[in-house]
N, C-alpha and C positions, 0 to 999 in steps of 0.2 A: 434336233432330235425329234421329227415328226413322227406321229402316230395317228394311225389311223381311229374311229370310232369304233370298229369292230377289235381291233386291239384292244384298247380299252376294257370294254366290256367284258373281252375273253377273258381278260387279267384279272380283273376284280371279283367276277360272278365266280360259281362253278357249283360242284356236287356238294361239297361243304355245307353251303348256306342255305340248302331245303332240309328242314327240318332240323337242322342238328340241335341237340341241346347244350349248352355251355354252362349249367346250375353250377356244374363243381368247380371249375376251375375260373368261373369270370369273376365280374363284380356286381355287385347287386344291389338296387335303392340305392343309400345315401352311403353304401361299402365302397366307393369308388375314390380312394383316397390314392391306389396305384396309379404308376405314368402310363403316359400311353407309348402306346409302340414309338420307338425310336428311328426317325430316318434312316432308308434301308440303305444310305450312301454318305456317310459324315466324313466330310473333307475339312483341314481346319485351316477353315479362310473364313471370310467375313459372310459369306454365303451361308455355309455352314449353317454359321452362329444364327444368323437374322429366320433361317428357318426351324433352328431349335427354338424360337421364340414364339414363332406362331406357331410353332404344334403347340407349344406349352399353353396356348389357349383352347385349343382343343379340350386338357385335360382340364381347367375351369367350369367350361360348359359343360363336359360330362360330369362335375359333380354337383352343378347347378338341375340337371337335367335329373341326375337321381335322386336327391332329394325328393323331386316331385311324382317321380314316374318309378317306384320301387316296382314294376311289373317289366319295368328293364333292366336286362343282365349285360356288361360288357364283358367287353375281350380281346385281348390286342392280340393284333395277331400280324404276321407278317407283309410287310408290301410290297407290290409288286418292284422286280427292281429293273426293267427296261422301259420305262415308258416315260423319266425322265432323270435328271440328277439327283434329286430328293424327292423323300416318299415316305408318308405314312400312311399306317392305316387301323382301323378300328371295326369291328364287327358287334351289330350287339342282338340278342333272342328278347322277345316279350315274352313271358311267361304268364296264364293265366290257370288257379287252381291246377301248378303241377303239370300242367300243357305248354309246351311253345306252340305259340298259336303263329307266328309271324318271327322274319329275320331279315337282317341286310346288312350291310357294308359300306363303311366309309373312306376313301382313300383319298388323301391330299397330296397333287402333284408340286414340286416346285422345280421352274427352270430359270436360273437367272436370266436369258435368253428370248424365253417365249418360247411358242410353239406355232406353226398353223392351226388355226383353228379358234385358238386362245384369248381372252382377251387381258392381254398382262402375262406374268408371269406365274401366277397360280394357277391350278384348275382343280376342282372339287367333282369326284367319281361315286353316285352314288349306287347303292343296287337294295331293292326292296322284294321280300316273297310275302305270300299269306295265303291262306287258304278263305275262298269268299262261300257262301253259300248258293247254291244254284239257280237261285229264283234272281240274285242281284247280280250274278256273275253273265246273265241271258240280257241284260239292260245294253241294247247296241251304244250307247253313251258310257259306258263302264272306262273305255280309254280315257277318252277325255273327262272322267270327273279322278279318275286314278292320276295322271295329270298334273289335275289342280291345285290335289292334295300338296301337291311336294310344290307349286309355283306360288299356290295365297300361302305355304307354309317361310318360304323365304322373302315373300312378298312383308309377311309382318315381323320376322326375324329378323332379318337382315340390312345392311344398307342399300346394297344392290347386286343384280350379279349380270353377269351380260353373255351373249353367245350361250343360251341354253341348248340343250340339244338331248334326245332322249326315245325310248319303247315302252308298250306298256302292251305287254302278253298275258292272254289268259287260256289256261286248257284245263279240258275237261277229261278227269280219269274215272269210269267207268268198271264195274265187276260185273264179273259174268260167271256162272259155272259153280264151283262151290265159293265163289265169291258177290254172286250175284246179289244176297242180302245185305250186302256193307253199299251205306249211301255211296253216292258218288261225291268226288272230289273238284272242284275248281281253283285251281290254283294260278294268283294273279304276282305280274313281276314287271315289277318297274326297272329298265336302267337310264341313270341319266348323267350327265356333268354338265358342268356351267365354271362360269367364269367368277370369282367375286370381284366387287368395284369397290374396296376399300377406300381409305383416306391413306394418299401415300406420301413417304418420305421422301427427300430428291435421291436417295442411294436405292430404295426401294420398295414394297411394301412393309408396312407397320406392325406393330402387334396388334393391332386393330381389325387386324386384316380378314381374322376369319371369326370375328363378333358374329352370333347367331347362324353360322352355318349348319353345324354340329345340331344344335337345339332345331333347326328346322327339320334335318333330314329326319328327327326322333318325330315330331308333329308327324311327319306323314308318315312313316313305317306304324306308329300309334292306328292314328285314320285309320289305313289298310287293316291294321289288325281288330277295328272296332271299337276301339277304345273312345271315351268320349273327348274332345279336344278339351286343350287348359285353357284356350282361348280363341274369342272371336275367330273369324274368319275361314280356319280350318275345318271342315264337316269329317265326319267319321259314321263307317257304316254301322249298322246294330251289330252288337255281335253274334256271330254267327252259333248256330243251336250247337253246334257240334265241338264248339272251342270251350263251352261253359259247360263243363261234363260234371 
């Protein structure tokens, strides 16, 4: 079941994840005691099961990940269901002072199979938004340090991941007319997926499988939204004048 990268992307991003707020209905700080979305294909074979197990690490990290980061809200939400056999997925908003300042998406593919493109039979879809300020959003190196965020963020996360692959769009919305005294807007979007390189079983991947993935994708969508990192390695921009109202 190949798919293309522009599939991918199309499947995960969309109008949703700019801007929307999730206060009432996600999870928030250390409130993250719900499952997370359910694979959007459960078969009952062994397949199945061994990927209800690595999501269930999924819902670990996110409560490891709120405890520390109460300015993140999740939300499960549905995934996409053509782009392989199993599928989850996870959406979460930063919140600052009452603001969603930043958002993005996490979708975990499984094929027992493989795919083109893939390296194993996982693949991890990420998708980041945020609104940057205009003076750092004009920085011709913006791509590549947007980037970095999410590569040192799994770089110290993670075990390994391989066959990365990924965008990093920024545009500028501008007012004019009775609009023309509202700042302007820059708004920055990461998409990416990668491959993880767990430690595996002779039947298949382990519940080891997706150790720090989850927690990196939070490190950079943080970053982006200015937040200061929890650790080494990850940089974060200042936060923006417009997001601390």
């Amino acid at each position: 079941m190949a798919t293309t990268y522009a599939q991918l992307m199309r499947e995960v991003s969309g109008p949703a994840l700019a801007g929307s707020g999730v206060a009432g209905s996600g999870v928030a700080g250390s409130e993250v005691a719900g499952t997370v979305a359910q694979p959007s294909m459960l078969a009952g074979d062994e397949a199945a099961a061994r990927f209800g197990v690595i999501v269930a690490v999924l819902q670990a990290q996110r409560d490891q990940v709120g405890g520390v980061r109460p300015e993140l809200v999740f939300e499960d939400v549905p995934a996409p269901r053509t782009l392989a056999p199993y599928a989850s997925a996870i959406a979460a908003t930063v919140w600052v002072e009452d603001d969603d300042i930043a958002s993005g998406r996490l979708v975990l593919l499984y094929d027992p199979a493989g795919q083109t493109g893939w390296a194993g039979p996982l693949r991890v879809i990420a998708f980041i938004r945020a609104d940057l300020d205009p003076d750092i959003a004009e920085d011709p190196l913006i791509g590549q340090v947007g980037w970095t965020w999410l590569t040192e963020a799994l770089d110290n996360r993670t075990a390994g991941y391989a066959e990365p692959s990924g965008t990093v769009t920024t545009e500028v919305t501008e007012g004019f007319g009775a609009k023309e005294s509202e700042p302007a807007l820059t708004g920055f979007e990461l998409r990416a997926s990668w491959s993880p390189v767990p430690p595996q079983t002779d039947s298949g991947p382990g519940p080891e499988s997706l150790d720090g993935h989850l927690t990196a994708w939070c490190d950079a969508l943080c970053a982006a939204a200015g937040l200061p990192p929890l650790a080494e390695g990850v940089t974060a921009l200042p936060p923006s004048s417009r997001r601390l109202r």
